[in-house]
N, CA, C and O atoms as a CHARMM CRD file, in Angstrom:
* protein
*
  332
    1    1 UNK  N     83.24500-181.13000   9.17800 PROA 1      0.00000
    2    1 UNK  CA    82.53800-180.33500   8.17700 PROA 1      0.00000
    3    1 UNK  C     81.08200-180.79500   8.02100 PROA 1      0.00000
    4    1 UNK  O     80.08300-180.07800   8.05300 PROA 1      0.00000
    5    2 UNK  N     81.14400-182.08300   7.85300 PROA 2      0.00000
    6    2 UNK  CA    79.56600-182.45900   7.60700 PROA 2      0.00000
    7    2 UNK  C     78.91600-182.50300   8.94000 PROA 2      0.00000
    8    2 UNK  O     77.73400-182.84300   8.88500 PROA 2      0.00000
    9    3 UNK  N     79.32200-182.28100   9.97100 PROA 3      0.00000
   10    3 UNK  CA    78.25000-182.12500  11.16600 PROA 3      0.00000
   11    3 UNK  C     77.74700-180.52600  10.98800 PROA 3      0.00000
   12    3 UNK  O     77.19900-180.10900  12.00800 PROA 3      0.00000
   13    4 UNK  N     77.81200-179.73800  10.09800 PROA 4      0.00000
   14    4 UNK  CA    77.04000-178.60600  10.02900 PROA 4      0.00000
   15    4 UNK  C     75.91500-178.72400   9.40700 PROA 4      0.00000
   16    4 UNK  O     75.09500-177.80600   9.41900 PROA 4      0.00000
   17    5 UNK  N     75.68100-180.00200   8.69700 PROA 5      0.00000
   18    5 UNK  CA    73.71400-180.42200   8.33900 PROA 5      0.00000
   19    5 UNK  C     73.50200-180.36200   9.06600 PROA 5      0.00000
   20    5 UNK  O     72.76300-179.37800   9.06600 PROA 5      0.00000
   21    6 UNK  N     73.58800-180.94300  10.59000 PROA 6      0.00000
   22    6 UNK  CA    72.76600-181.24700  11.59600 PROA 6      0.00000
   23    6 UNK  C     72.16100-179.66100  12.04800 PROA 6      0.00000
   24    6 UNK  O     71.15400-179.12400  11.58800 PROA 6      0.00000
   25    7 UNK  N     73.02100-179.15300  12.99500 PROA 7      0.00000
   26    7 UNK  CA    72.11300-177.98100  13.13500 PROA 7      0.00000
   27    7 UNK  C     71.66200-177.00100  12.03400 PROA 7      0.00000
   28    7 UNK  O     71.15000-175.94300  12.39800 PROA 7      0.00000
   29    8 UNK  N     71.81900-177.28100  10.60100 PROA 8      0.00000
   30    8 UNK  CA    71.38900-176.63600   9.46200 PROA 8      0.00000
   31    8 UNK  C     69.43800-176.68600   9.36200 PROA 8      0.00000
   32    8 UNK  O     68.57800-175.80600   9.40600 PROA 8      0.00000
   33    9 UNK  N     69.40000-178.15900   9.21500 PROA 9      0.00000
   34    9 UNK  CA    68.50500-179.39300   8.95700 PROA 9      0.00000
   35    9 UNK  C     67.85200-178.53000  10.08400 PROA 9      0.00000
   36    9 UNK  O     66.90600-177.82100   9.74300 PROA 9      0.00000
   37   10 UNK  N     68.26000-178.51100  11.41300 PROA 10     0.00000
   38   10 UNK  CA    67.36500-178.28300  12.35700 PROA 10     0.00000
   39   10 UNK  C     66.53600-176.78800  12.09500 PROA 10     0.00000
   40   10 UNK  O     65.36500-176.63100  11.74700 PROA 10     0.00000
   41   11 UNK  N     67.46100-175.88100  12.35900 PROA 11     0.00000
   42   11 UNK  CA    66.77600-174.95900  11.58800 PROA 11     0.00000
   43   11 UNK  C     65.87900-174.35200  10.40100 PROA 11     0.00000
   44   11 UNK  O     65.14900-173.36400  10.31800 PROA 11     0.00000
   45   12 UNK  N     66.25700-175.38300   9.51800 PROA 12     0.00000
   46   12 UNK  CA    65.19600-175.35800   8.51900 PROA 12     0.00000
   47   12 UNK  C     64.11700-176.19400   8.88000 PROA 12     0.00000
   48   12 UNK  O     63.02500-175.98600   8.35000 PROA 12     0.00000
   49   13 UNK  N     64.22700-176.94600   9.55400 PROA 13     0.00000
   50   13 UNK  CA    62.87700-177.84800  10.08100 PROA 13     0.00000
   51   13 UNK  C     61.99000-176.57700  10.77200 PROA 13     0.00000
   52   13 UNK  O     60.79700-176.32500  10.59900 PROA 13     0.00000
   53   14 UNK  N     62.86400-175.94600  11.51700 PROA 14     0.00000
   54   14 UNK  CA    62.09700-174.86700  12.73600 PROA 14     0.00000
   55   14 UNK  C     61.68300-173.85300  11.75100 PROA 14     0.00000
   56   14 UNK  O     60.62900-173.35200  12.14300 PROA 14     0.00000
   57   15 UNK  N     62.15300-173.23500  10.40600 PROA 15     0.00000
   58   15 UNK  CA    61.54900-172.56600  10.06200 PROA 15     0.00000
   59   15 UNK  C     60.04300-172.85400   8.74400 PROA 15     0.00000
   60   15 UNK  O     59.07800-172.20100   8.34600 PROA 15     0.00000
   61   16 UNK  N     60.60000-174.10500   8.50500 PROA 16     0.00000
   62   16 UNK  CA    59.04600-174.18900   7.82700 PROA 16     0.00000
   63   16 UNK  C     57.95100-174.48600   8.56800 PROA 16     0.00000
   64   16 UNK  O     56.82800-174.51400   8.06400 PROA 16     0.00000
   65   17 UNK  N     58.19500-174.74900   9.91000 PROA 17     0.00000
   66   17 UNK  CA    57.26900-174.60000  10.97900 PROA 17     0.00000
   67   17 UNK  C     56.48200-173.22400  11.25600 PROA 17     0.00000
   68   17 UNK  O     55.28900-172.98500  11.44000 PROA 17     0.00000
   69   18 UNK  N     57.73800-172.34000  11.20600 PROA 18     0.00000
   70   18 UNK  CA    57.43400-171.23100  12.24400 PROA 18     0.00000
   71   18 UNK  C     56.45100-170.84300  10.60500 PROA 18     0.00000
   72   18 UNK  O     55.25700-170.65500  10.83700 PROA 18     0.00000
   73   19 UNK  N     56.95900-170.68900   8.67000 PROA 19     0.00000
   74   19 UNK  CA    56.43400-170.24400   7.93900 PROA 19     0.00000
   75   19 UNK  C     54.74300-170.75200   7.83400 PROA 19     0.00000
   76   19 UNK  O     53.69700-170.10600   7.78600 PROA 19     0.00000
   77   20 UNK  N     54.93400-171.68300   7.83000 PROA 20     0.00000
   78   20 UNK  CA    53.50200-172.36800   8.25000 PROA 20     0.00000
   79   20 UNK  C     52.69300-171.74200   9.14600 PROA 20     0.00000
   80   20 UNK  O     51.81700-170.99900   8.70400 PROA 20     0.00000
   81   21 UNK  N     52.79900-171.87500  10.16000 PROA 21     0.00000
   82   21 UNK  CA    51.85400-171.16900  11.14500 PROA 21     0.00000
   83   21 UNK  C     51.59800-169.02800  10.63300 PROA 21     0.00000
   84   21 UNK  O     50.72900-168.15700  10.58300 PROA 21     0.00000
   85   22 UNK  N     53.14700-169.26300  10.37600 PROA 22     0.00000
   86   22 UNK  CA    52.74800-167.10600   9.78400 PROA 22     0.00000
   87   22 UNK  C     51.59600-167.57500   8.66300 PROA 22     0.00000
   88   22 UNK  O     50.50500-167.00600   8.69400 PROA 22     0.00000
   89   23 UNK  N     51.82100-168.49300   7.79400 PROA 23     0.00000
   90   23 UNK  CA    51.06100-168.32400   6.79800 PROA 23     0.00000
   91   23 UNK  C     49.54900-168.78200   7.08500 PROA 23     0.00000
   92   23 UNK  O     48.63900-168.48300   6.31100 PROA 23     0.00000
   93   24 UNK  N     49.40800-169.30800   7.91000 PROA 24     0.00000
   94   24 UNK  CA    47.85400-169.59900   8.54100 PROA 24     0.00000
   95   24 UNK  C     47.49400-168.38500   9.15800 PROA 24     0.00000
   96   24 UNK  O     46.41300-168.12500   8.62800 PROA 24     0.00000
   97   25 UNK  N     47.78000-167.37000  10.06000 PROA 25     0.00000
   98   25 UNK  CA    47.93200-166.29100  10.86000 PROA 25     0.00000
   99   25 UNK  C     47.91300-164.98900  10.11200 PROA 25     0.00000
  100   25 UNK  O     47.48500-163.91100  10.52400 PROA 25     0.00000
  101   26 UNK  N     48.63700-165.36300   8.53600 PROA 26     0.00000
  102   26 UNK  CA    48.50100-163.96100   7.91800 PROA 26     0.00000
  103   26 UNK  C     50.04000-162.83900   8.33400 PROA 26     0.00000
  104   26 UNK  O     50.31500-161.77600   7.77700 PROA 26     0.00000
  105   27 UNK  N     50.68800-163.40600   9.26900 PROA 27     0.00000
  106   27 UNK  CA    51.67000-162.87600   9.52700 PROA 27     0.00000
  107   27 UNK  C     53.16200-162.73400   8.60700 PROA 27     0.00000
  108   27 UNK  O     53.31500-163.07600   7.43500 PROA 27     0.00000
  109   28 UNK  N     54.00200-162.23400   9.35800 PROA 28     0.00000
  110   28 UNK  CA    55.92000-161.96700   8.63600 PROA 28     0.00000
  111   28 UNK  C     56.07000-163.56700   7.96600 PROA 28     0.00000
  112   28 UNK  O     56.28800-164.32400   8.91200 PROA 28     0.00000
  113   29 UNK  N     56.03300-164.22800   6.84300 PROA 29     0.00000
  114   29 UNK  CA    56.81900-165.28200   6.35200 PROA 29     0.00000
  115   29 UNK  C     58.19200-165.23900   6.12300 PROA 29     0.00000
  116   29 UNK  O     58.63900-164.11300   5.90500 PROA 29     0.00000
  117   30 UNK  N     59.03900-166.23700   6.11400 PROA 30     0.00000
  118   30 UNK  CA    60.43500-166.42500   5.74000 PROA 30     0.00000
  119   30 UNK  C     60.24500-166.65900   4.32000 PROA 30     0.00000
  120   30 UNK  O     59.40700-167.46600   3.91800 PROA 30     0.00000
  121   31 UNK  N     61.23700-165.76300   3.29000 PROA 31     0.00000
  122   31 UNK  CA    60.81400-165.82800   1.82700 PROA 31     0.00000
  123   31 UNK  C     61.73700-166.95500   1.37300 PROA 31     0.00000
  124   31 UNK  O     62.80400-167.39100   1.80600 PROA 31     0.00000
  125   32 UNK  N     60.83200-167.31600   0.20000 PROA 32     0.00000
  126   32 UNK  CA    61.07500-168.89800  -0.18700 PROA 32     0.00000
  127   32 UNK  C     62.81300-168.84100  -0.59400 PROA 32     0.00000
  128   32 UNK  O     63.48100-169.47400   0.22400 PROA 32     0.00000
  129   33 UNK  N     63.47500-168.31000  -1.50600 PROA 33     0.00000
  130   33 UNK  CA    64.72800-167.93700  -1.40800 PROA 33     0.00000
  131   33 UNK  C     65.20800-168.24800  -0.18000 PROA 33     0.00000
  132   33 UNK  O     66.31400-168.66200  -0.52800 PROA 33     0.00000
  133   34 UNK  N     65.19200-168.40300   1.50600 PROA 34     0.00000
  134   34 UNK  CA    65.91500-168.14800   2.27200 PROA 34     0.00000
  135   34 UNK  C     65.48100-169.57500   2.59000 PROA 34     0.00000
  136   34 UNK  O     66.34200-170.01200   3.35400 PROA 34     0.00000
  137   35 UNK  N     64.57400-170.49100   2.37200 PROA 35     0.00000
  138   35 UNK  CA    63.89100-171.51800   2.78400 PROA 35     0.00000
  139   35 UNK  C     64.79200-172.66100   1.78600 PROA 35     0.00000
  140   35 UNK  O     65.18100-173.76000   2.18200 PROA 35     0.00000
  141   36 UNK  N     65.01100-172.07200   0.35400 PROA 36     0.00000
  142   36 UNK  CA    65.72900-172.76700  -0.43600 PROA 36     0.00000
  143   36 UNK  C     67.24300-172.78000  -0.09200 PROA 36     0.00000
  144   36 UNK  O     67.86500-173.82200   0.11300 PROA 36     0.00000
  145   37 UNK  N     67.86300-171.35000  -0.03900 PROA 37     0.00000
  146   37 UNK  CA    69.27000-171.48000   0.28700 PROA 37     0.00000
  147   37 UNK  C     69.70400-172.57500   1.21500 PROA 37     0.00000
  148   37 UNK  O     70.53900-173.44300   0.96300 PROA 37     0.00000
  149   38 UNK  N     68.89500-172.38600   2.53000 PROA 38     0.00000
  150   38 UNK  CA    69.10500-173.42300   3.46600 PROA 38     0.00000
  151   38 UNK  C     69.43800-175.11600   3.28100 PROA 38     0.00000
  152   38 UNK  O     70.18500-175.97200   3.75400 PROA 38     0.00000
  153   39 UNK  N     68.19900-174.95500   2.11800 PROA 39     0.00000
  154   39 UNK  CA    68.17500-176.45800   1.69000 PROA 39     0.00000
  155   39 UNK  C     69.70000-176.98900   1.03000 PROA 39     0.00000
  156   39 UNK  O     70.38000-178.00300   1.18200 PROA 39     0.00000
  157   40 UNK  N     69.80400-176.04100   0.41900 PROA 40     0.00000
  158   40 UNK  CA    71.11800-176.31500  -0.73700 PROA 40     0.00000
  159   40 UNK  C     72.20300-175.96000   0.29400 PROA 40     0.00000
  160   40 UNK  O     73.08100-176.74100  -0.07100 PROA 40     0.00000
  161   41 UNK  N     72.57600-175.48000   1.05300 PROA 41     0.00000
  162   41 UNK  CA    73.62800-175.40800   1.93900 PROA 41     0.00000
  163   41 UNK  C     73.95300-176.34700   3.25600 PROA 41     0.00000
  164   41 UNK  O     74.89700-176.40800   4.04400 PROA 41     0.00000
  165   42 UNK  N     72.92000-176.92500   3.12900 PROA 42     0.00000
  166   42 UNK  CA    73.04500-177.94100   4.30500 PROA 42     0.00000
  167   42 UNK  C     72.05600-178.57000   4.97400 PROA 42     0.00000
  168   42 UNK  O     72.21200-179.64400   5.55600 PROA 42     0.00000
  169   43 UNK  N     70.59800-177.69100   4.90100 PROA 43     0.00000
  170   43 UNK  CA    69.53000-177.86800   5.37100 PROA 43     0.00000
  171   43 UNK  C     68.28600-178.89700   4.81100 PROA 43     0.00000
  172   43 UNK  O     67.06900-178.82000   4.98100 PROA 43     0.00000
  173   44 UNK  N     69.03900-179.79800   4.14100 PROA 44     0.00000
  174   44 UNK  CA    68.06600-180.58200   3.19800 PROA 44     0.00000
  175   44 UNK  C     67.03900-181.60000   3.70400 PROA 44     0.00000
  176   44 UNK  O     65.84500-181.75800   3.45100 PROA 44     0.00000
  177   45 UNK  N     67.78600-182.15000   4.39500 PROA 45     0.00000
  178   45 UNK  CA    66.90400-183.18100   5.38700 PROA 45     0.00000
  179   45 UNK  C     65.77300-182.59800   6.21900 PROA 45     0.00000
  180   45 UNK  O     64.61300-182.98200   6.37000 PROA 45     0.00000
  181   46 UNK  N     66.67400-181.19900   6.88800 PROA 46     0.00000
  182   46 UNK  CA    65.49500-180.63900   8.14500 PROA 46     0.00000
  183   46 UNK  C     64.00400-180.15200   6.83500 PROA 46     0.00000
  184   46 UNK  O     62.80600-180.43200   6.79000 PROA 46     0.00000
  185   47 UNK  N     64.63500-179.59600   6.24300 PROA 47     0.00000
  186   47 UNK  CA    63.52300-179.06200   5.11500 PROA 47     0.00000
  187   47 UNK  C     62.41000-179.93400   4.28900 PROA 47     0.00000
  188   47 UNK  O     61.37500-179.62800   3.69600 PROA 47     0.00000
  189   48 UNK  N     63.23600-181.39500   4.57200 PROA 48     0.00000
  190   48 UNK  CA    62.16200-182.43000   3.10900 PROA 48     0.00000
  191   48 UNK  C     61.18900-182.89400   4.51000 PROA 48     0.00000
  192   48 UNK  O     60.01000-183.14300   4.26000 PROA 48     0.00000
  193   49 UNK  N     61.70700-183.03000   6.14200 PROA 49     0.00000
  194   49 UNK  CA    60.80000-183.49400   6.76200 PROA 49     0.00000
  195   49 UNK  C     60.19600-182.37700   7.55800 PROA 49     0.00000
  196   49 UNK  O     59.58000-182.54600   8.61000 PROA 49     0.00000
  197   50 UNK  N     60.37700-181.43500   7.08700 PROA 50     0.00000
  198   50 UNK  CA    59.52200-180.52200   8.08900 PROA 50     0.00000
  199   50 UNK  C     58.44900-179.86500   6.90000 PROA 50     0.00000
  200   50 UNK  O     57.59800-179.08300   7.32100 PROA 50     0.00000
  201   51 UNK  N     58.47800-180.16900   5.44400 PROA 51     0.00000
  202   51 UNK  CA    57.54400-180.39900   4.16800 PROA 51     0.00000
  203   51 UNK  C     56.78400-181.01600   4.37200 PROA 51     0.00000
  204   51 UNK  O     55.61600-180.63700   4.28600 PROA 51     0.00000
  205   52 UNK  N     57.14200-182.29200   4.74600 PROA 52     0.00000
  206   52 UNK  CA    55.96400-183.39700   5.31700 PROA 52     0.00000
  207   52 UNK  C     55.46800-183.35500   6.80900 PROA 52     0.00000
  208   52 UNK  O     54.70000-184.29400   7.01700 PROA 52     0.00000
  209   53 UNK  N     55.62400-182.73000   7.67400 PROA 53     0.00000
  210   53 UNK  CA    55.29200-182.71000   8.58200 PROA 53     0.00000
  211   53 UNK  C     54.23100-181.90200   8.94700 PROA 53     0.00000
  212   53 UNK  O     53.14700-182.27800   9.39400 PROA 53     0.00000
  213   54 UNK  N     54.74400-180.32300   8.64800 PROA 54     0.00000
  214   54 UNK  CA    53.55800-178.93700   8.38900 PROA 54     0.00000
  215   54 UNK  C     53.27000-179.36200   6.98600 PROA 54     0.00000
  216   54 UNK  O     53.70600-178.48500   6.23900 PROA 54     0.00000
  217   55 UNK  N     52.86600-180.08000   6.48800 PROA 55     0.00000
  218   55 UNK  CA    52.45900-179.90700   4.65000 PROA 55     0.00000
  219   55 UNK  C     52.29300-178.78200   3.98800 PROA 55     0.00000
  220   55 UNK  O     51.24300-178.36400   3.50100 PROA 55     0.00000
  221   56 UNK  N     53.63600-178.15300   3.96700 PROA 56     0.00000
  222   56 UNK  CA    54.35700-176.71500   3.93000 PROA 56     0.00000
  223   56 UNK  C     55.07200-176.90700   2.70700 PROA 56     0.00000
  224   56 UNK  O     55.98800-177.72700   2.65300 PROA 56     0.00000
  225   57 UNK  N     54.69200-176.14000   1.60400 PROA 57     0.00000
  226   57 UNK  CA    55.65300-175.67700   0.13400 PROA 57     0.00000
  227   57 UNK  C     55.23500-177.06500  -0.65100 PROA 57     0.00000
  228   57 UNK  O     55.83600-177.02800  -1.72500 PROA 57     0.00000
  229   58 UNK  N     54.32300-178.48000  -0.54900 PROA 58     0.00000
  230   58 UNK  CA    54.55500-179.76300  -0.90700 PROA 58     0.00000
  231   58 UNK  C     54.14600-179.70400  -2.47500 PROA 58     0.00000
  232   58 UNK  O     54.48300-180.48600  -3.36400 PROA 58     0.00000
  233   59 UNK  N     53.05100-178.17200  -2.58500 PROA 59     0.00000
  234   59 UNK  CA    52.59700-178.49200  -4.05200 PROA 59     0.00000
  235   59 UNK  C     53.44700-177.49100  -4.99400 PROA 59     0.00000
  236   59 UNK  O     53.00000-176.94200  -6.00100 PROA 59     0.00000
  237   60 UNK  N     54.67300-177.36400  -4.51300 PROA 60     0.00000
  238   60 UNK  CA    55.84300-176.50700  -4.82000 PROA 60     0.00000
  239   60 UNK  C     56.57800-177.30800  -5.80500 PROA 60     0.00000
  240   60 UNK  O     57.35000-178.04700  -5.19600 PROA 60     0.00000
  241   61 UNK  N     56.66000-177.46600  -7.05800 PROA 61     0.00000
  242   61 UNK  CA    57.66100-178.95500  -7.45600 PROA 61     0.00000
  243   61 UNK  C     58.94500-178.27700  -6.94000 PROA 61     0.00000
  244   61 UNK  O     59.52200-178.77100  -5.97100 PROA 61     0.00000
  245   62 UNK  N     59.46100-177.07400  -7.59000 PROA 62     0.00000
  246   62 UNK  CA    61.08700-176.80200  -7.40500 PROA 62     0.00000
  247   62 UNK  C     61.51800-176.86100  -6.15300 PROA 62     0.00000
  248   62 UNK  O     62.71400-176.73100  -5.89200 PROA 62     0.00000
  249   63 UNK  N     60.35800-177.11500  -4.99300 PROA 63     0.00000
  250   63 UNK  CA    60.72700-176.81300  -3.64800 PROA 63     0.00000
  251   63 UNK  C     61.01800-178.84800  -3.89800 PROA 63     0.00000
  252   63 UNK  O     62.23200-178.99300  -4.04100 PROA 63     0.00000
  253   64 UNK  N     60.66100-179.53600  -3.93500 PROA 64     0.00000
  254   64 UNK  CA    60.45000-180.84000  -4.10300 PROA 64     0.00000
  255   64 UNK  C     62.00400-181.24300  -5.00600 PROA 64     0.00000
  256   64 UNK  O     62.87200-181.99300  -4.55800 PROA 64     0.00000
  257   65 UNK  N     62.05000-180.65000  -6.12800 PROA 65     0.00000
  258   65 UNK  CA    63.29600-181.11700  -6.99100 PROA 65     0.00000
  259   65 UNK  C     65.06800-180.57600  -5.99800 PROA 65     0.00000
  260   65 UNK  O     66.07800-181.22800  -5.73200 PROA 65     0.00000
  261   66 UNK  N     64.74200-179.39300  -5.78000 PROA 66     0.00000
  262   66 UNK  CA    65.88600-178.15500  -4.81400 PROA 66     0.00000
  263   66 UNK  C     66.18900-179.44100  -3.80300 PROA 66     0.00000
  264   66 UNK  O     67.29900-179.92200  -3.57700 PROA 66     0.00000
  265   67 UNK  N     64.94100-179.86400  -3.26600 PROA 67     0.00000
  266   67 UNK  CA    65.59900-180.42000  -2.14000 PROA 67     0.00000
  267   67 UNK  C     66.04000-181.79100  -1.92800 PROA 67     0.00000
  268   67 UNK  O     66.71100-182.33800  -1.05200 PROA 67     0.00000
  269   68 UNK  N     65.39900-182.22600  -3.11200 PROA 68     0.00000
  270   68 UNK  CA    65.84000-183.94900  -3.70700 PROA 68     0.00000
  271   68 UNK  C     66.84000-183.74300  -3.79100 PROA 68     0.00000
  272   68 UNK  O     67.47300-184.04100  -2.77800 PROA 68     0.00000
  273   69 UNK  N     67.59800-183.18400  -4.85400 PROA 69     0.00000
  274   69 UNK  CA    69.09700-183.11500  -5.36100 PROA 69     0.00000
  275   69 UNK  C     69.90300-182.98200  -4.48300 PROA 69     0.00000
  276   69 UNK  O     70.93200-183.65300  -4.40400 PROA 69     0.00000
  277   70 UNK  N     69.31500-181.44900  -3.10700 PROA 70     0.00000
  278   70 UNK  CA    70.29800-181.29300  -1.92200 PROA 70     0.00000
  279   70 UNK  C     70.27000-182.71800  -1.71000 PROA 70     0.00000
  280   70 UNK  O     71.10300-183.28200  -2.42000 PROA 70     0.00000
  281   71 UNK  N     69.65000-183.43900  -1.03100 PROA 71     0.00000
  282   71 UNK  CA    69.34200-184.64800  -0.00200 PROA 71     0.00000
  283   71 UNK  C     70.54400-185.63600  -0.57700 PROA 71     0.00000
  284   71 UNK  O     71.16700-186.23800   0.29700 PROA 71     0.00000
  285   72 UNK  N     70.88600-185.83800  -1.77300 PROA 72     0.00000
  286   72 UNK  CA    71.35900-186.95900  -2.67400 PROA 72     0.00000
  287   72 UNK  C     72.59600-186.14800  -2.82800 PROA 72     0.00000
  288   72 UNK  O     73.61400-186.82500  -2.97300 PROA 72     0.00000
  289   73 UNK  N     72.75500-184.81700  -2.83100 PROA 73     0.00000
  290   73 UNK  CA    74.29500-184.25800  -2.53900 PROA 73     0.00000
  291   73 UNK  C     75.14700-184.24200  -1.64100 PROA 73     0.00000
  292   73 UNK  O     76.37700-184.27000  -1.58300 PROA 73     0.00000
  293   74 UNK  N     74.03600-184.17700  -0.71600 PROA 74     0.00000
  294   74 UNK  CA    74.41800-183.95700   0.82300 PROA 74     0.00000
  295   74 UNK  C     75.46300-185.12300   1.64700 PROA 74     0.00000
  296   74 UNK  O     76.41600-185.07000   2.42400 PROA 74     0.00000
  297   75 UNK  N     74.44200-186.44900   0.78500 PROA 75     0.00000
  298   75 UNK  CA    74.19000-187.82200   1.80800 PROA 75     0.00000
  299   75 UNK  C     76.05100-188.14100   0.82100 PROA 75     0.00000
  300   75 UNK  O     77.03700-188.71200   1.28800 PROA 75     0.00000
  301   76 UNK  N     75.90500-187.58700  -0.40600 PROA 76     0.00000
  302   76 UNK  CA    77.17000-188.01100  -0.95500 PROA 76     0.00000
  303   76 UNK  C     78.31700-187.46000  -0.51400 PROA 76     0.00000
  304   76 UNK  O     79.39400-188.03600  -0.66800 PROA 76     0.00000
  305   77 UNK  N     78.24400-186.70200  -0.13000 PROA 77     0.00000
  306   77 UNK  CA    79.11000-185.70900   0.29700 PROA 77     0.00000
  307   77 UNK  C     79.80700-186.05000   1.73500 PROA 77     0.00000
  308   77 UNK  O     80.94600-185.78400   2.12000 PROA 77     0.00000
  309   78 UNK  N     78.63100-186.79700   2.46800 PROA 78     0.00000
  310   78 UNK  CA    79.07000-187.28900   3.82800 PROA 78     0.00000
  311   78 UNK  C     79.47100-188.69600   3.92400 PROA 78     0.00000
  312   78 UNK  O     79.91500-189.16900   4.97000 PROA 78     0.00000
  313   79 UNK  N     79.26000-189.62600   2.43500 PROA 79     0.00000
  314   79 UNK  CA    80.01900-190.64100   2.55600 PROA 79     0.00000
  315   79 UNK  C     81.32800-190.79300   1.67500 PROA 79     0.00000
  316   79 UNK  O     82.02400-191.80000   1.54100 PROA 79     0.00000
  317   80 UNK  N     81.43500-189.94600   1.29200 PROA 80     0.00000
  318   80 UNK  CA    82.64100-189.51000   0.19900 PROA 80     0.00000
  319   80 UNK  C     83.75900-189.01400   1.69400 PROA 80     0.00000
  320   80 UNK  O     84.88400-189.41000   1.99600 PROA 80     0.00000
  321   81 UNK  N     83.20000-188.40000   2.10100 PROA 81     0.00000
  322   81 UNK  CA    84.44500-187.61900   3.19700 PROA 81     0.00000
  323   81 UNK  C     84.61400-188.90900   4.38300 PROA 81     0.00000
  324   81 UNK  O     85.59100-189.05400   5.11800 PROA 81     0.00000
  325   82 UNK  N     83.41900-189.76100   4.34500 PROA 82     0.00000
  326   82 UNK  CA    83.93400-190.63600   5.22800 PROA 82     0.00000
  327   82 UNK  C     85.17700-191.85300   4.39700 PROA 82     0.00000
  328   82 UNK  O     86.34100-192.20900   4.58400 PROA 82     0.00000
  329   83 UNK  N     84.03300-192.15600   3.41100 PROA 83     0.00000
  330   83 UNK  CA    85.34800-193.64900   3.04000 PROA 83     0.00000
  331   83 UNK  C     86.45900-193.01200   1.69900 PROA 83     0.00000
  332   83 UNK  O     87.37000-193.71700   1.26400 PROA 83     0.00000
């Protein structure tokens, strides 16, 4: 079950990439709703470092709080099912 962060994470990494560059370009963005769901479903990690990476959504707090809480749910969640 918890190996579905991994390719979650990844994808949300790839899309605050891809939103970043639309949003420099003026182009189609991924709406923040779909950027958040991700986070909260699995995508927390790919999302807090691909924030810091494109410095994408950072002066966002709820994007900042959404994905703290995922990160600290997530990480519990995967050592709860382990021990």
């Amino acid at each position: 079950m918890e190996l579905i962060f991994i390719p979650l994470s990844f994808i949300t990494f790839i899309l605050f990439g891809y939103d970043k560059l639309q949003a420099k370009n003026d182009g189609w963005r991924v709406p923040e709703k779909t950027l958040l769901l991700l986070g909260v479903f699995g995508g927390a990690i790919g999302g807090l470092v691909g924030m810091k990476i494109f410095h994408h959504k950072t002066r966002k707090n709820y994007f900042w709080i959404v994905y703290g809480v995922a990160v600290i749910l997530q990480i519990a969640f995967v050592f709860y099912r382990r021990y």
